[in-house]
mmCIF entry with sequence, helices, sheets and N, C-alpha, C, O atoms, coordinates in Angstrom:
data_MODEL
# 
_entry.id   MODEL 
# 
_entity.id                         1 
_entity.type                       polymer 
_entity.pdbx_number_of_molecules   1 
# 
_entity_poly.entity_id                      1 
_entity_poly.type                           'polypeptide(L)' 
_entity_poly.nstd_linkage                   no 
_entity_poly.nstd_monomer                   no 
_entity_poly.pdbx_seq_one_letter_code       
;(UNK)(UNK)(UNK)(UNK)(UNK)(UNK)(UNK)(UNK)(UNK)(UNK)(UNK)(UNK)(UNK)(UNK)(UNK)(UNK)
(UNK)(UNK)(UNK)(UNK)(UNK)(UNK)(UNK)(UNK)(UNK)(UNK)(UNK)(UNK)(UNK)(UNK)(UNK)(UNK)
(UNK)(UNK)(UNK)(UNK)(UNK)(UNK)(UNK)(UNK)(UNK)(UNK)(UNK)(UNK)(UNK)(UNK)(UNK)(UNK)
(UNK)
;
_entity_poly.pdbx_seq_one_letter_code_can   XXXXXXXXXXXXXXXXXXXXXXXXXXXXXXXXXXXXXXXXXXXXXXXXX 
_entity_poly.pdbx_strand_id                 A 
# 
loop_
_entity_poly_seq.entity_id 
_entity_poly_seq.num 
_entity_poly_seq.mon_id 
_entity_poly_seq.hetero 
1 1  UNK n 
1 2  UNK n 
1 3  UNK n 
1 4  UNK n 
1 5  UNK n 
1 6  UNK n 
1 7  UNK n 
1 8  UNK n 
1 9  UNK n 
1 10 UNK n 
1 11 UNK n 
1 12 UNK n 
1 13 UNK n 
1 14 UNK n 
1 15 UNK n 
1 16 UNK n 
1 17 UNK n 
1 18 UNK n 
1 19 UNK n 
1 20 UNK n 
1 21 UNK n 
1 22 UNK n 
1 23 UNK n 
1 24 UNK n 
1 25 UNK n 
1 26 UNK n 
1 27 UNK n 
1 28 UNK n 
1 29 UNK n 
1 30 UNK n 
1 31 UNK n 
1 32 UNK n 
1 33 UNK n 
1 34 UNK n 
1 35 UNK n 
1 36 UNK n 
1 37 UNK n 
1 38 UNK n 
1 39 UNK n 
1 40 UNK n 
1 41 UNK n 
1 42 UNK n 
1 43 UNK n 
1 44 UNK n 
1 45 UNK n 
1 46 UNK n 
1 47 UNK n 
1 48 UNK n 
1 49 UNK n 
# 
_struct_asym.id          A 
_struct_asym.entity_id   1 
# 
_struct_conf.conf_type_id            HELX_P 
_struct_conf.id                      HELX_P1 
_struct_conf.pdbx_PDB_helix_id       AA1 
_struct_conf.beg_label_comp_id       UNK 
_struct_conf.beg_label_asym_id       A 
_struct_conf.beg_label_seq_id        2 
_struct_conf.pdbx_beg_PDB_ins_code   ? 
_struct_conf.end_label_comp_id       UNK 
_struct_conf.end_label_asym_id       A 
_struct_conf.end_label_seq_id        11 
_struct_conf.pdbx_end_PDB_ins_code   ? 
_struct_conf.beg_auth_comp_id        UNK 
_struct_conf.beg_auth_asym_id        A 
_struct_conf.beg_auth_seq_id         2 
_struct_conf.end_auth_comp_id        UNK 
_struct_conf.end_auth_asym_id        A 
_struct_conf.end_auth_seq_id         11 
_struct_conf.pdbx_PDB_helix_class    1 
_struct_conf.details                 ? 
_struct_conf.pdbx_PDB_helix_length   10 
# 
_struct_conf_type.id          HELX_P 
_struct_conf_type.criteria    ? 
_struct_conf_type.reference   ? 
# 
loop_
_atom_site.group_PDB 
_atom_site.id 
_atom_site.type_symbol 
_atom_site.label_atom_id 
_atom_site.label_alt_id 
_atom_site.label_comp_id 
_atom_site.label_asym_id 
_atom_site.label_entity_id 
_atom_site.label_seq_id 
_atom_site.pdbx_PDB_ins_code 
_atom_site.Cartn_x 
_atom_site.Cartn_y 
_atom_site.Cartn_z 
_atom_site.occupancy 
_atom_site.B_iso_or_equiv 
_atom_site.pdbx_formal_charge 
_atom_site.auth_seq_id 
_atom_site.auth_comp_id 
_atom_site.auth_asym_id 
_atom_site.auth_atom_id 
_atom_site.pdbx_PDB_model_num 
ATOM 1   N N  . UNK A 1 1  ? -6.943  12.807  -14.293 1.00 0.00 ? 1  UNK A N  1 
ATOM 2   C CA . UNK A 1 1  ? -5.513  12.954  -14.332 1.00 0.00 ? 1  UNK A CA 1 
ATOM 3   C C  . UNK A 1 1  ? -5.107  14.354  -13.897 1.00 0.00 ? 1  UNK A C  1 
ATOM 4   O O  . UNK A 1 1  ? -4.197  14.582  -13.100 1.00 0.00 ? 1  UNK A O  1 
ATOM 5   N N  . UNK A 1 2  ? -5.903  15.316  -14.523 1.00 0.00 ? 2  UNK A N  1 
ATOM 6   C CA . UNK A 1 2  ? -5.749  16.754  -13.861 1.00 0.00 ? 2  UNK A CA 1 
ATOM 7   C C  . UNK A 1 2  ? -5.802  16.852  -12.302 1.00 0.00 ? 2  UNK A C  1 
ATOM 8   O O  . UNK A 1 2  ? -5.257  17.771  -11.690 1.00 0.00 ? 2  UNK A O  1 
ATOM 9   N N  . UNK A 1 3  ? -6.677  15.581  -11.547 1.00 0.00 ? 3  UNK A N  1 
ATOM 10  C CA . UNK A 1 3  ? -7.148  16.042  -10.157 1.00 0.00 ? 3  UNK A CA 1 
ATOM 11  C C  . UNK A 1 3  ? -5.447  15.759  -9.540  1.00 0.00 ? 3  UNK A C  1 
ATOM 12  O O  . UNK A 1 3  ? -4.893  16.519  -8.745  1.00 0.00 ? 3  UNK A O  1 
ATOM 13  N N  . UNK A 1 4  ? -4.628  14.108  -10.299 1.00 0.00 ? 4  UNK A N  1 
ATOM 14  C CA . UNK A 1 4  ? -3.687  13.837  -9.961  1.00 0.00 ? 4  UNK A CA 1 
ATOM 15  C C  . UNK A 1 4  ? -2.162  14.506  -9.772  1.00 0.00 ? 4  UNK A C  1 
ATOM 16  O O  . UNK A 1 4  ? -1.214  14.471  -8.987  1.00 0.00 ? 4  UNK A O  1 
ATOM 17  N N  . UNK A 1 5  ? -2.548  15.103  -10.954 1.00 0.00 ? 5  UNK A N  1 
ATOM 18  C CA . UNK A 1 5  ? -1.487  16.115  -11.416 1.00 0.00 ? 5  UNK A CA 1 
ATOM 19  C C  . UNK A 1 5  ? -1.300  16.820  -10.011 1.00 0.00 ? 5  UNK A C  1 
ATOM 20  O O  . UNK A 1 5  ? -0.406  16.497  -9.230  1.00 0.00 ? 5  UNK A O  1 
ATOM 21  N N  . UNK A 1 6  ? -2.611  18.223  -9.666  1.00 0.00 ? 6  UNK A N  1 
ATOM 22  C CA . UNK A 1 6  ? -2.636  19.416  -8.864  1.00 0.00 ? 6  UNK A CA 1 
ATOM 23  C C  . UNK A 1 6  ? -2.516  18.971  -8.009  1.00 0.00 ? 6  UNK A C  1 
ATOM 24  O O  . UNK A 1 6  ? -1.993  19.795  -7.259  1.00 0.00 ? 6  UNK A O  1 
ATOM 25  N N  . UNK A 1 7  ? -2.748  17.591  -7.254  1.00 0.00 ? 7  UNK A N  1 
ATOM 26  C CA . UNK A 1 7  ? -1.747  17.040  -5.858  1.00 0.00 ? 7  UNK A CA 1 
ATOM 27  C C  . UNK A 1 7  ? -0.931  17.079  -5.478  1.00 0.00 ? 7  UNK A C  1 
ATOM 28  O O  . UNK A 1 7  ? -0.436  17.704  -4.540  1.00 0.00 ? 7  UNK A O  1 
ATOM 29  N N  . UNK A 1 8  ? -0.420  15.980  -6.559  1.00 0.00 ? 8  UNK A N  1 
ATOM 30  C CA . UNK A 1 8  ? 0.991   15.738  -7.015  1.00 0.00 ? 8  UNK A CA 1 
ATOM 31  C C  . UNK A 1 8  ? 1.859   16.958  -6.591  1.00 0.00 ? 8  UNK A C  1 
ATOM 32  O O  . UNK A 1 8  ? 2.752   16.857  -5.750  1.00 0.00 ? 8  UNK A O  1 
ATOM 33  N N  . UNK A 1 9  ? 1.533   18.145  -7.241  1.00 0.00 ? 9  UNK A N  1 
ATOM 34  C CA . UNK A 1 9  ? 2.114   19.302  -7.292  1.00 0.00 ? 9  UNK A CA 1 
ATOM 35  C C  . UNK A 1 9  ? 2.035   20.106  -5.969  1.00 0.00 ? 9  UNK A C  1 
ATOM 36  O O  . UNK A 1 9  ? 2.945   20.862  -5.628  1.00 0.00 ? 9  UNK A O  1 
ATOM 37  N N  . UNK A 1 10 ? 1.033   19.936  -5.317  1.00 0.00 ? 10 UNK A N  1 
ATOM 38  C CA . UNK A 1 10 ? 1.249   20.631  -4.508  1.00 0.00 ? 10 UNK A CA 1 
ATOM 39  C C  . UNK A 1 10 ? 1.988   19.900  -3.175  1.00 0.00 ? 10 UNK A C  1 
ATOM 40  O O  . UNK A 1 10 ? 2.434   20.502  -2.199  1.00 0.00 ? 10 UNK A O  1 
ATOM 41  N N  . UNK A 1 11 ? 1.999   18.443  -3.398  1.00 0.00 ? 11 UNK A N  1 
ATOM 42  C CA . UNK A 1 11 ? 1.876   17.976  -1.991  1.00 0.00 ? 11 UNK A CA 1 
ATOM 43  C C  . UNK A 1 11 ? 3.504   16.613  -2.328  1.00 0.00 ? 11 UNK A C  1 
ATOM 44  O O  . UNK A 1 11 ? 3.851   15.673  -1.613  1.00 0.00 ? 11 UNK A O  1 
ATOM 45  N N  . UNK A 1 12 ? 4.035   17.036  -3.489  1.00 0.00 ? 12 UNK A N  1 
ATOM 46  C CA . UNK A 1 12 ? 5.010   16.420  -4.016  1.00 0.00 ? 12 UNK A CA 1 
ATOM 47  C C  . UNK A 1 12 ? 4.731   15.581  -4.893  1.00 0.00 ? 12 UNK A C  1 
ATOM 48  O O  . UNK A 1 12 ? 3.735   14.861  -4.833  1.00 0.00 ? 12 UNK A O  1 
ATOM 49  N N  . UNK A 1 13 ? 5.597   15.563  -5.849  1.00 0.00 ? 13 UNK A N  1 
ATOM 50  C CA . UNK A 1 13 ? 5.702   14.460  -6.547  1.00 0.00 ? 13 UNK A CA 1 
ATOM 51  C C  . UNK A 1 13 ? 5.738   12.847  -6.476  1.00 0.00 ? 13 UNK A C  1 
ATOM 52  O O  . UNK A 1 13 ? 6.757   12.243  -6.140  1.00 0.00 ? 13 UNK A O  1 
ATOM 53  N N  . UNK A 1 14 ? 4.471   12.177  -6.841  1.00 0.00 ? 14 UNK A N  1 
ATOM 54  C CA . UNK A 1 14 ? 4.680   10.296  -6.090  1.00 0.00 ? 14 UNK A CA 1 
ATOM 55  C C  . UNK A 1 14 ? 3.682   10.262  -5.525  1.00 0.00 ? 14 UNK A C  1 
ATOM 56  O O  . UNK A 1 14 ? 3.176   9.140   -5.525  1.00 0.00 ? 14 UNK A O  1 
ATOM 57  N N  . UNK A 1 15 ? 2.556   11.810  -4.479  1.00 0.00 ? 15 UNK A N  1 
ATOM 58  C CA . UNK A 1 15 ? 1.771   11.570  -3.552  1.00 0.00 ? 15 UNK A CA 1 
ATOM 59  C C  . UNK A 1 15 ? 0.810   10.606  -3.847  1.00 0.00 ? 15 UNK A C  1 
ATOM 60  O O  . UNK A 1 15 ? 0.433   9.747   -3.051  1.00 0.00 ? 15 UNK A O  1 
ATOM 61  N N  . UNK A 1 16 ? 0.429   10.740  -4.946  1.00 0.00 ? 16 UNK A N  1 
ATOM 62  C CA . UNK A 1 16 ? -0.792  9.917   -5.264  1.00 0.00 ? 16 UNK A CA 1 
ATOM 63  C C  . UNK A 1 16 ? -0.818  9.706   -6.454  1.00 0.00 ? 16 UNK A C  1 
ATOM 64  O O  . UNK A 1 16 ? -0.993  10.578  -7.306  1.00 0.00 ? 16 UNK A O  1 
ATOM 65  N N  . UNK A 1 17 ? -0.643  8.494   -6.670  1.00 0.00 ? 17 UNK A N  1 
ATOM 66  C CA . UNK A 1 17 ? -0.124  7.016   -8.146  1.00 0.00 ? 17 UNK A CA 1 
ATOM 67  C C  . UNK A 1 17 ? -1.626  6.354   -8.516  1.00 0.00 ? 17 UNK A C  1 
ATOM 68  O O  . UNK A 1 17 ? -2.696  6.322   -7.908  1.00 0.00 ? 17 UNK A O  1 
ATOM 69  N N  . UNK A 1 18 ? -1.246  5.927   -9.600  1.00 0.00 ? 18 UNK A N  1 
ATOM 70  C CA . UNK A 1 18 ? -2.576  4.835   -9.959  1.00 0.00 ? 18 UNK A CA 1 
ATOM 71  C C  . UNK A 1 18 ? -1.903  3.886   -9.575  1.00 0.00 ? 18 UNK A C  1 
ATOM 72  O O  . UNK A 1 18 ? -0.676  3.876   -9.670  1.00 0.00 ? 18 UNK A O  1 
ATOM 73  N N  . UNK A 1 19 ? -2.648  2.857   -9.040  1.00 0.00 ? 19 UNK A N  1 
ATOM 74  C CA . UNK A 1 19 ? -2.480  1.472   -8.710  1.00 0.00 ? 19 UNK A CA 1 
ATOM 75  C C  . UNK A 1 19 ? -1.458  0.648   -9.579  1.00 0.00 ? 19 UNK A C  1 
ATOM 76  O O  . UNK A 1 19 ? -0.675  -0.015  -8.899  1.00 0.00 ? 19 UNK A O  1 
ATOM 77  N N  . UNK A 1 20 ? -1.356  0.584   -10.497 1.00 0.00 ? 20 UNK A N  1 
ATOM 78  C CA . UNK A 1 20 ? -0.411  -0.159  -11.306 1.00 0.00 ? 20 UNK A CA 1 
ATOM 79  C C  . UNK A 1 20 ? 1.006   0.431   -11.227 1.00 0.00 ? 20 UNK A C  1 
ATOM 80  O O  . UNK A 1 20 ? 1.976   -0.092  -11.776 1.00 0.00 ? 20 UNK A O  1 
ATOM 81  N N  . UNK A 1 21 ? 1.059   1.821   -10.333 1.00 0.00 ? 21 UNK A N  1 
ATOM 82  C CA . UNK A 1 21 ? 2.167   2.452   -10.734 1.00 0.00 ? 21 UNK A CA 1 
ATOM 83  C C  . UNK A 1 21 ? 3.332   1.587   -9.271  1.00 0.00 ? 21 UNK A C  1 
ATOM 84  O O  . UNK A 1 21 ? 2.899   1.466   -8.125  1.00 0.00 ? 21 UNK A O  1 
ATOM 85  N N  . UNK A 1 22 ? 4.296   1.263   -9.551  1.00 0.00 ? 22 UNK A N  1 
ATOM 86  C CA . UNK A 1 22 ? 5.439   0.315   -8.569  1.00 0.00 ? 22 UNK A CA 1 
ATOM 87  C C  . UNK A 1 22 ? 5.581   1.368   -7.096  1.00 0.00 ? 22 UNK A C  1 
ATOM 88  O O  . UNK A 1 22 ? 5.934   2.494   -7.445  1.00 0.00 ? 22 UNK A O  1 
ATOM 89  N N  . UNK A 1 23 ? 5.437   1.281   -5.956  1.00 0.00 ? 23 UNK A N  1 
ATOM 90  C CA . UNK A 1 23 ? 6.344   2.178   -4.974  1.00 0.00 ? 23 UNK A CA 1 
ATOM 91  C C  . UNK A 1 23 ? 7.576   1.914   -5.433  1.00 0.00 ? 23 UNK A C  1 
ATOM 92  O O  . UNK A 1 23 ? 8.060   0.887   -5.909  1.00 0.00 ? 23 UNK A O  1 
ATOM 93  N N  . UNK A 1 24 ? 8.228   3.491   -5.125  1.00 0.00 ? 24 UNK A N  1 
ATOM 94  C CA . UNK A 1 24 ? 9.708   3.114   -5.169  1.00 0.00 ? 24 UNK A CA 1 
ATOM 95  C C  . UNK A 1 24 ? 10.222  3.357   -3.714  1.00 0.00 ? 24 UNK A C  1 
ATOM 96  O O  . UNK A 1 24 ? 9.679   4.144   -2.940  1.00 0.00 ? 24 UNK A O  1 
ATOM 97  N N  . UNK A 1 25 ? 11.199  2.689   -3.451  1.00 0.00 ? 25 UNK A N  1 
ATOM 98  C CA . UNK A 1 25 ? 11.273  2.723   -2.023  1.00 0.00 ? 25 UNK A CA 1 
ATOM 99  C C  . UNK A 1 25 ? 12.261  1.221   -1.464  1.00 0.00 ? 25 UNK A C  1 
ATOM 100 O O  . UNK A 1 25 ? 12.649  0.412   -2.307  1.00 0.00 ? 25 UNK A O  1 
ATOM 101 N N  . UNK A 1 26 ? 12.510  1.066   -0.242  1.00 0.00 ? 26 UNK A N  1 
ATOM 102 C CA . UNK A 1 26 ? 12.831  -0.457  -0.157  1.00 0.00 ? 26 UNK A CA 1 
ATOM 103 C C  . UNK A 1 26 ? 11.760  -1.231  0.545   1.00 0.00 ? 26 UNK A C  1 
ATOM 104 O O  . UNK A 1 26 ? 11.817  -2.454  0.679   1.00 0.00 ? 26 UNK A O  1 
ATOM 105 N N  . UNK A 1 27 ? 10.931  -0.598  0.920   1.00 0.00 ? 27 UNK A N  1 
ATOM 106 C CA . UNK A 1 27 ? 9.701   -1.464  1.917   1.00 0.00 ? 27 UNK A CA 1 
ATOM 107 C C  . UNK A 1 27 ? 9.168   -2.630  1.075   1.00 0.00 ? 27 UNK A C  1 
ATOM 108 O O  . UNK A 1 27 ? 9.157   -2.594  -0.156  1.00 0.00 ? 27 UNK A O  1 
ATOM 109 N N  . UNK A 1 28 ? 8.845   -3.389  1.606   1.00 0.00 ? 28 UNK A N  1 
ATOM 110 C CA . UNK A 1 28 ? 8.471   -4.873  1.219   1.00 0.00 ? 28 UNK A CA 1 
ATOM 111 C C  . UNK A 1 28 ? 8.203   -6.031  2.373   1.00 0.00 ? 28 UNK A C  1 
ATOM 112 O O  . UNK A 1 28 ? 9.041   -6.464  3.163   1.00 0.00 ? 28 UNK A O  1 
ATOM 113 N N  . UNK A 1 29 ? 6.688   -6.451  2.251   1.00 0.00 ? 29 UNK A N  1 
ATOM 114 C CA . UNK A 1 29 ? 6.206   -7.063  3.598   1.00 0.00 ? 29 UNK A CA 1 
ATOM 115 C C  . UNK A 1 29 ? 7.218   -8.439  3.814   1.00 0.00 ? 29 UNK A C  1 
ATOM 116 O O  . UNK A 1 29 ? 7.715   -9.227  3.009   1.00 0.00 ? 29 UNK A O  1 
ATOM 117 N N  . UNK A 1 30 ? 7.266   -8.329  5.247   1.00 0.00 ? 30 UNK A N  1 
ATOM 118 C CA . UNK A 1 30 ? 7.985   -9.355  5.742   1.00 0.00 ? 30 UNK A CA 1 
ATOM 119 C C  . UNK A 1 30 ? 6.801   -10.505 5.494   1.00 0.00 ? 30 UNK A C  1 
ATOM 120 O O  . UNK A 1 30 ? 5.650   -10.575 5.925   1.00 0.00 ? 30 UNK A O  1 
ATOM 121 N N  . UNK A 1 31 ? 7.622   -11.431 4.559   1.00 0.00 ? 31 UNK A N  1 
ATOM 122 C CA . UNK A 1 31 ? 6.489   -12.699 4.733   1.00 0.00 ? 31 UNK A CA 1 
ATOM 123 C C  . UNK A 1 31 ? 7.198   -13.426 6.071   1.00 0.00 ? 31 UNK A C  1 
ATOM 124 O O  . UNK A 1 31 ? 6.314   -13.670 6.892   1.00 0.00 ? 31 UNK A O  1 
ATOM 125 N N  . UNK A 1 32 ? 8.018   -13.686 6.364   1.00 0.00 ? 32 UNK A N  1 
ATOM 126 C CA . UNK A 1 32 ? 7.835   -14.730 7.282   1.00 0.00 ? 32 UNK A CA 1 
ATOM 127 C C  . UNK A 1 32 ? 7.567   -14.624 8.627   1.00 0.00 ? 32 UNK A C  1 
ATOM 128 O O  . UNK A 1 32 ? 7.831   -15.545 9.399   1.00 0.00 ? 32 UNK A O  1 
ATOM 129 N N  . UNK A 1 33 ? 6.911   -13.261 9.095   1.00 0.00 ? 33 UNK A N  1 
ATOM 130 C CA . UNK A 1 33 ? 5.889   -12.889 9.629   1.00 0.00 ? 33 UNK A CA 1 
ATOM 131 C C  . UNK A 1 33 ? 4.469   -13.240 9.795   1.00 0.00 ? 33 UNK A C  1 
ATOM 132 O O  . UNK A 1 33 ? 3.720   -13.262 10.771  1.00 0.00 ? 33 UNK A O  1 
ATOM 133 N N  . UNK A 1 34 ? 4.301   -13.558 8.310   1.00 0.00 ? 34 UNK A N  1 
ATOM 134 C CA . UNK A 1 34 ? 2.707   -14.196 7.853   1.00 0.00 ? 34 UNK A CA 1 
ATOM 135 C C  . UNK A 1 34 ? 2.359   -15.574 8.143   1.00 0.00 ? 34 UNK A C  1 
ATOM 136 O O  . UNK A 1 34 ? 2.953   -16.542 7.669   1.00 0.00 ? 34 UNK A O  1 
ATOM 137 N N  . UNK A 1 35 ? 0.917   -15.652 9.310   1.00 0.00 ? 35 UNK A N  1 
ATOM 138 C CA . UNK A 1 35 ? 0.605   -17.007 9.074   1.00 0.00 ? 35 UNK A CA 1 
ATOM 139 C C  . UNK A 1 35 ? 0.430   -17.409 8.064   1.00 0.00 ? 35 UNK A C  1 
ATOM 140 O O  . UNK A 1 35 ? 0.207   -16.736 7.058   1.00 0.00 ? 35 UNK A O  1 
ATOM 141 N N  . UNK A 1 36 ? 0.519   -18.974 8.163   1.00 0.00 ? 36 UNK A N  1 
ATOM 142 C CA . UNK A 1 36 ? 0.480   -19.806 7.197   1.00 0.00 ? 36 UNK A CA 1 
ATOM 143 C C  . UNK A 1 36 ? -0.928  -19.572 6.781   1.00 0.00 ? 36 UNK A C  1 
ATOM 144 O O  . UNK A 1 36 ? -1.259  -19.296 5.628   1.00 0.00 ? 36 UNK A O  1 
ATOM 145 N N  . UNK A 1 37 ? -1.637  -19.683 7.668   1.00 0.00 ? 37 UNK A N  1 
ATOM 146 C CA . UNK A 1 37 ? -3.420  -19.445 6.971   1.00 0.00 ? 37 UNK A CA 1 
ATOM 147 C C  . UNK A 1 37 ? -4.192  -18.103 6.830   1.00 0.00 ? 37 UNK A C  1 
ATOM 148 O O  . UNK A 1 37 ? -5.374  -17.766 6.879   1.00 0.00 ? 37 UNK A O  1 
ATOM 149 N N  . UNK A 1 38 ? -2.758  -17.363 6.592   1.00 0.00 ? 38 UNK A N  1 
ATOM 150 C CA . UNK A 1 38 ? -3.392  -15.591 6.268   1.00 0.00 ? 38 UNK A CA 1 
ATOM 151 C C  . UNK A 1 38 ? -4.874  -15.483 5.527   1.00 0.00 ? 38 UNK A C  1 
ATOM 152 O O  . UNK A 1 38 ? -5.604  -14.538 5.829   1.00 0.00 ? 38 UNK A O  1 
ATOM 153 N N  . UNK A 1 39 ? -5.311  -16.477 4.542   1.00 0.00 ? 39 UNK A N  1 
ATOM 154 C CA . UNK A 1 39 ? -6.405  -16.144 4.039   1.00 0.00 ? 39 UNK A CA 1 
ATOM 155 C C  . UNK A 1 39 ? -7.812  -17.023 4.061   1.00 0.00 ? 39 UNK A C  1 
ATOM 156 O O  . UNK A 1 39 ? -8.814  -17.070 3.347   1.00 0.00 ? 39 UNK A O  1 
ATOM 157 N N  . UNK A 1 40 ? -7.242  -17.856 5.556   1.00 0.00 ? 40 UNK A N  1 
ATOM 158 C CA . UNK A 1 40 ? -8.791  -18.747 5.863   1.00 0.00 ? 40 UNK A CA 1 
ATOM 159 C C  . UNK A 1 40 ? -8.913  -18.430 6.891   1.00 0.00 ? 40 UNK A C  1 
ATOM 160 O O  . UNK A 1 40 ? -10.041 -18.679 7.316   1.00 0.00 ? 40 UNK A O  1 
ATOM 161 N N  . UNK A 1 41 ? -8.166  -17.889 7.689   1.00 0.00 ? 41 UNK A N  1 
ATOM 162 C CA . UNK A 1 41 ? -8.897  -17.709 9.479   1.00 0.00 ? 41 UNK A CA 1 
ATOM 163 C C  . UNK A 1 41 ? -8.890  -16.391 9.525   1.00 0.00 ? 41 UNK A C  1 
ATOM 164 O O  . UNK A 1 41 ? -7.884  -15.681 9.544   1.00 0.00 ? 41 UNK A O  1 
ATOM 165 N N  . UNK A 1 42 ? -10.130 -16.006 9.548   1.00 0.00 ? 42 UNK A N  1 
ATOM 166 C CA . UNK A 1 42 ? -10.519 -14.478 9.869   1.00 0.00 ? 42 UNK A CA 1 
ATOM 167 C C  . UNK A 1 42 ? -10.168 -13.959 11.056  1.00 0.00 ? 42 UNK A C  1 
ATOM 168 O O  . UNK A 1 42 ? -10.072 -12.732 11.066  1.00 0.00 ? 42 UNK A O  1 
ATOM 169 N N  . UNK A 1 43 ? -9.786  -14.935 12.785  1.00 0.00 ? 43 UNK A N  1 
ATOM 170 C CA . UNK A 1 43 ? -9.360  -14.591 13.617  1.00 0.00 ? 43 UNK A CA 1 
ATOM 171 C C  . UNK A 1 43 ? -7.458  -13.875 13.999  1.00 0.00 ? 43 UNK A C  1 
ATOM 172 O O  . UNK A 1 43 ? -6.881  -13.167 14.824  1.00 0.00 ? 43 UNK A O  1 
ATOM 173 N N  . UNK A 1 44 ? -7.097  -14.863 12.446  1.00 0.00 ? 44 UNK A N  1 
ATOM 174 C CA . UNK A 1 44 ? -5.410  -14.176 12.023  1.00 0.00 ? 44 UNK A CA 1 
ATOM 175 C C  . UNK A 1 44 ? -5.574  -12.699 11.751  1.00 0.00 ? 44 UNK A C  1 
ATOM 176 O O  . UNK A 1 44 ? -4.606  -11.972 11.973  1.00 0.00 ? 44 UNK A O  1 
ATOM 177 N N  . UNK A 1 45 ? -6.529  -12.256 11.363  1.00 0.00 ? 45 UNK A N  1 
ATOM 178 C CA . UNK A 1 45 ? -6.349  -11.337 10.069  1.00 0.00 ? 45 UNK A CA 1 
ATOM 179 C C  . UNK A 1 45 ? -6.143  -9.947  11.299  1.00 0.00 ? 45 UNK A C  1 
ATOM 180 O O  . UNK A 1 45 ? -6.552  -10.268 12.415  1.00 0.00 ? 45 UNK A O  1 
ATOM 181 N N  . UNK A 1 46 ? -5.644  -8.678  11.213  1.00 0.00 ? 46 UNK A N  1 
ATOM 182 C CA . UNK A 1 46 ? -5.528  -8.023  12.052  1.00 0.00 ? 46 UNK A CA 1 
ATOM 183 C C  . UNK A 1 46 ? -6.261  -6.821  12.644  1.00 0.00 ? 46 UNK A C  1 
ATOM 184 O O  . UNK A 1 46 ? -6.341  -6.505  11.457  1.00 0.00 ? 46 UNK A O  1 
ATOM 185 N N  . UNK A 1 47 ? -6.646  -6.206  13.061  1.00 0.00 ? 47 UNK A N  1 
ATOM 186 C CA . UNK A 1 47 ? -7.919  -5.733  13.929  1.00 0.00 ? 47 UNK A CA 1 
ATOM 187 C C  . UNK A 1 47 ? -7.677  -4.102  13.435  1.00 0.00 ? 47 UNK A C  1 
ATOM 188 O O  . UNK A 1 47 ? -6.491  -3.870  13.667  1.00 0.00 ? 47 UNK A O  1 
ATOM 189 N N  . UNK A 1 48 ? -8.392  -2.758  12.786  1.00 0.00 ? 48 UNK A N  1 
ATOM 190 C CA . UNK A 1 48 ? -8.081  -1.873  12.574  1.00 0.00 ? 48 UNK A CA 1 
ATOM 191 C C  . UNK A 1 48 ? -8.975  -1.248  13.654  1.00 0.00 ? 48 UNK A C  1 
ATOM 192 O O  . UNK A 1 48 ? -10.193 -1.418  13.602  1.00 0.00 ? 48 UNK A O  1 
ATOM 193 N N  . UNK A 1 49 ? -8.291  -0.391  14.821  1.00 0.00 ? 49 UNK A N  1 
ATOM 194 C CA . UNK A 1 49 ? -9.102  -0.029  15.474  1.00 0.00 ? 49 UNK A CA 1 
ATOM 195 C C  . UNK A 1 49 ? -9.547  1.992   15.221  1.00 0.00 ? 49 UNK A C  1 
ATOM 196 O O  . UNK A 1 49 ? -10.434 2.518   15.893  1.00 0.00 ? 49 UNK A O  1 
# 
């Protein structure tokens, strides 16, 4: 929590959350963007190059 804190602090407040903590913000994935078979066809899924 200390490592979180001296981030935080230096690099703003929010930089770096635990996982459970909500973004605040308005972003929110466009689902109807998403194939229908987002999680059986590995050829959907998108390429990080």
């Amino acid at each position: 929590m200390a490592t979180l804190d001296k981030i935080n602090a230096n690099m703003g407040l929010g930089t770096v959350r635990l996982a459970w903590v909500p973004a605040k913000g308005g972003w929110s994935m466009k689902q109807e963007l998403r194939s229908p078979r987002y999680t059986s066809n590995w050829r959907e899924l998108p390429a990080i190059r």
